[in-house]
N, C-alpha and C positions, 0 to 999 in steps of 0.2 A: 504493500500500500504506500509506504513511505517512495520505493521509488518512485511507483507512480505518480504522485503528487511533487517529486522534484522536475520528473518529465514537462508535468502540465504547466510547473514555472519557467519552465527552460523557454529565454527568452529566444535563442537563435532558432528553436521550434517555431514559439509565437509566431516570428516574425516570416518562417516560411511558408506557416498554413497562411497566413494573411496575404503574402503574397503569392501564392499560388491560388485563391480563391479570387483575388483580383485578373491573374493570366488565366483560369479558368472564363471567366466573366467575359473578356476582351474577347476569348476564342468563340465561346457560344453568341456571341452574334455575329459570325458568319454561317451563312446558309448550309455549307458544307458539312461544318464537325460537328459532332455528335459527343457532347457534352457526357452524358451516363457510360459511353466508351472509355471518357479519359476516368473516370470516379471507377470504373470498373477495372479498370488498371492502374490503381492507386491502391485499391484495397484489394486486388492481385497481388500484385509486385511490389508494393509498397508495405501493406503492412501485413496480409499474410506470409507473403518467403520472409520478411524478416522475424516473424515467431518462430518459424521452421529455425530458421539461424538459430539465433537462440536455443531451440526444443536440440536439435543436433549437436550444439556445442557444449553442452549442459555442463559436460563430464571432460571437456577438452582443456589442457593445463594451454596458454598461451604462450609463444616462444617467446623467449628475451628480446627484447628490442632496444638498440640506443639510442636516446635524442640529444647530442651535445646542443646545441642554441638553437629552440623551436621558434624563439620571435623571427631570427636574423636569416633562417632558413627557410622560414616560411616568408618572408619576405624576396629572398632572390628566387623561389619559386612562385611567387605571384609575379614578380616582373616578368619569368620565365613565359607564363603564360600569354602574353601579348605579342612575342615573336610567333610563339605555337599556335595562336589563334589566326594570324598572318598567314601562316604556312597551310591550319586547313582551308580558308578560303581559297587561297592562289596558289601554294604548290604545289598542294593536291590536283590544281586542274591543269599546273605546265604540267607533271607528269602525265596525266590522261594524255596531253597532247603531243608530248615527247616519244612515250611509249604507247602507241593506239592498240597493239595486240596481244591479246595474252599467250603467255602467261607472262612475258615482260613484263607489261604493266602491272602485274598483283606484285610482283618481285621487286620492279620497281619503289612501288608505294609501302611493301610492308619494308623497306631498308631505310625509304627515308622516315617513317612515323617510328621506327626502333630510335632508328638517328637521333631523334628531334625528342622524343618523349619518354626516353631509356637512357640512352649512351648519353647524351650531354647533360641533362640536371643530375645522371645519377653520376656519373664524371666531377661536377661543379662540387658537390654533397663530398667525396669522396676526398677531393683534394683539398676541396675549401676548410674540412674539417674533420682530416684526418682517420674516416670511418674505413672500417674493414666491409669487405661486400657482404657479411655474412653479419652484422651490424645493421647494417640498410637494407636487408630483405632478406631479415631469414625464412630458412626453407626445410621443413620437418616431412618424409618421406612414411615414417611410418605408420602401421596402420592406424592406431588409435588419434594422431593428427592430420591425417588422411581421410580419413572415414565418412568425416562431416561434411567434404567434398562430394561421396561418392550419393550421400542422401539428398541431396541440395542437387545434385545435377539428374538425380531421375525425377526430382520434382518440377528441374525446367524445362524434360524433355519432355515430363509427359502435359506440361501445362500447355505448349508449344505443339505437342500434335494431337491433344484435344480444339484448342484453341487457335492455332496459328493455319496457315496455309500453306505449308511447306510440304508436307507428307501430299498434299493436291496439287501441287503443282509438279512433284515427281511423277503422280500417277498419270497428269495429264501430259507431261511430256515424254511418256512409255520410257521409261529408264528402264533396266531390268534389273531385278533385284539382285541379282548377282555384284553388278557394279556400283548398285550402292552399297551393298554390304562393305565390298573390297574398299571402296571411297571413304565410310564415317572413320577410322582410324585414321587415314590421312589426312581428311578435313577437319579432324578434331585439332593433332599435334599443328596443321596451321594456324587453326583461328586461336590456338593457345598462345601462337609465336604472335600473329598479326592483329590481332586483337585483346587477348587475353591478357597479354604480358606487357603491351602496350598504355593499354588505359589503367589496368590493377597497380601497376608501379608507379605511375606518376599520382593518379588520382588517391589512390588508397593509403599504400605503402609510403609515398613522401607524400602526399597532401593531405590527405586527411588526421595522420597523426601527429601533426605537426599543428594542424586547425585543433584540436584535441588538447594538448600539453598548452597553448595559448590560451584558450577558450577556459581550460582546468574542465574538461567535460566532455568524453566522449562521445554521449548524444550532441552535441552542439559538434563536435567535429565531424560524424554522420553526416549532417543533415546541412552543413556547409559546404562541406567535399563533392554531394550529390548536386546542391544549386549552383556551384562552382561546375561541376562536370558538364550540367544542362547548360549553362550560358556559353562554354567555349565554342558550343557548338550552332549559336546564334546566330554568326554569320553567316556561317556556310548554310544555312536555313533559309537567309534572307536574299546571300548572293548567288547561290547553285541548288536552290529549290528542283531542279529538273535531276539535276545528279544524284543529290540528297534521296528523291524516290520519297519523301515525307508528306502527308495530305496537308498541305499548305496550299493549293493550287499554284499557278505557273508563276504569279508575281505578286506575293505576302509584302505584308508592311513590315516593318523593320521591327515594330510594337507586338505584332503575331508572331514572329518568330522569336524573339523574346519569351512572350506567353506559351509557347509550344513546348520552348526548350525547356522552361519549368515545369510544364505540365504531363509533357509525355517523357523526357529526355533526364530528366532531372532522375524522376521517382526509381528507374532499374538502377540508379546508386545508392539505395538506400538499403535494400537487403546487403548487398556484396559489401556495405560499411558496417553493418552489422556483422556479418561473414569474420572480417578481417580486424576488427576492433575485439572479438571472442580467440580466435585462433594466433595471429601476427604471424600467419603463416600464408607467404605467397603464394606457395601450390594451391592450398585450396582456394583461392579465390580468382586463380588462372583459371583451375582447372571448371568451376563452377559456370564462370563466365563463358567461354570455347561451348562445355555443354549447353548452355541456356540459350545460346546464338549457332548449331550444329544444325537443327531443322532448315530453316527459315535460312540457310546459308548451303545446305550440302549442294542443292539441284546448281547455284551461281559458281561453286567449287569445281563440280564438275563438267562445266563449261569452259570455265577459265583454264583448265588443266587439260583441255580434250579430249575427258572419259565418257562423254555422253551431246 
């Protein structure tokens, strides 16, 4: 009870449900979205997987983690972020343009987002202060820190092909089951590389615990690290709406992709903050992440790679 009533003061909460019922608000007067979609993926992915989180890590001890200066580090990773948000607007689209066919282009993109969102802040982190790599993201392989991965990822694959359109869009594009079989293993250890490990390490791993040791509150560094995660991706919302594939229609206001990013973009960081604020173990919320995006990505996998 007690927590919960520290929850209910938490002002960095406050201040997200407030402004997420405000970019809720802005979104539902366009004709398009569909309002009880976004509340029905809030209380999906927002607060049921994060109970799960929780119910799974019950009994999980968290790995040691170090934070030598959380103000001074969360600070050159908040400047970080404004090149990084630079790069998903426009680098991501010279590369499209640089590399037009796959699998160049997946290869292309996932070296430079490792680049850009891996190797350099965790590089900056490393030398600016001295950390060992095993200090800045530790990594617990065994089963009983493993585990809470493996529950967590059948609850997003089965949420995803109860719910998603992935599993339909394989059937419609007569794939044969053979080659998807042979494909989820492969397009797992990618999306773990190109996605998984990409956003878990900057976002979670250095940002969110860093928002956390500041804030003196792990919920408040939850629920920062996911409206931080939703806003980087504002731009590229507002300026490559077509690319993005987001229900924005073709030319959103600068103000609805905003609202979106909070609304729909934001909420899938709030489990995996959960995730990793119980555990302080990278695998499991790579591996988490790669599973919960494996549907709704294998059929684009196996194009890019030309297995199907």
């Amino acid at each position: 009870m007690r927590t919960l009533l520290d929850a209910l003061r938490n002002k960095v909460l406050l201040a997200y449900v407030a402004i997420y019922a405000a970019a809720l608000w802005q979104l539902s007067r366009q004709p398009d979205f569909e309002p009880a979609e976004a509340i029905a993926i809030l209380a999906l992915v927002g607060v049921l997987f994060s109970l799960l989180a929780l119910l799974f890590t019950r009994k999980v001890e968290a790995l040691p983690l170090a934070v030598r200066s959380p103000g001074a580090e969360l600070a050159v990773l908040l400047l970080w972020m404004l090149p990084l948000a630079a790069f998903l607007v426009w680098g991501l689209g010279a590369l499209r343009s640089s590399f037009p066919n796959e699998p160049a282009q997946s290869l292309a993109m996932a070296a430079a987002k490792l680049a850009m969102v891996v190797v350099i802040p965790g590089l900056i982190l490393l030398r600016g202060w001295h950390y060992k790599v095993s200090e800045l993201a530790p990594v617990g392989v065994r089963w009983k820190q493993i585990k809470p991965a493996l529950w967590m990822s059948l609850a997003g694959l089965l949420m995803q092909g109860v719910l998603g359109r992935g599993l339909r869009d394989l059937s419609q594009a007569q794939v044969p089951i053979w080659v998807a079989v042979v494909a989820v293993p492969l397009a797992l250890v990618w999306l773990a590389l190109e996605v998984g490990l990409v956003e878990e390490f900057f976002f979670r791993v250095l940002l969110q615990t860093r928002l956390a040791r500041v804030f003196g509150s792990e919920l408040s560094g939850i629920i920062a690290a996911s409206a931080l995660f939703g806003l980087v991706h504002a731009p590229g919302l507002y300026l490559r709406t077509a690319v993005t594939g987001e229900a924005l229609g073709a030319s959103p206001s600068l103000g609805s992709a905003l609202a979106y990013s909070i609304v729909i973009t934001s909420v899938s960081g709030i489990f995996l903050g959960v995730l990793w604020s119980r555990t302080r173990n990278l695998a499991v919320v790579v591996i988490v992440h790669a599973a919960a995006d494996l549907i709704p990505n294998l059929l684009p996998f196996l194009k890019a790679w030309h297995l199907a």
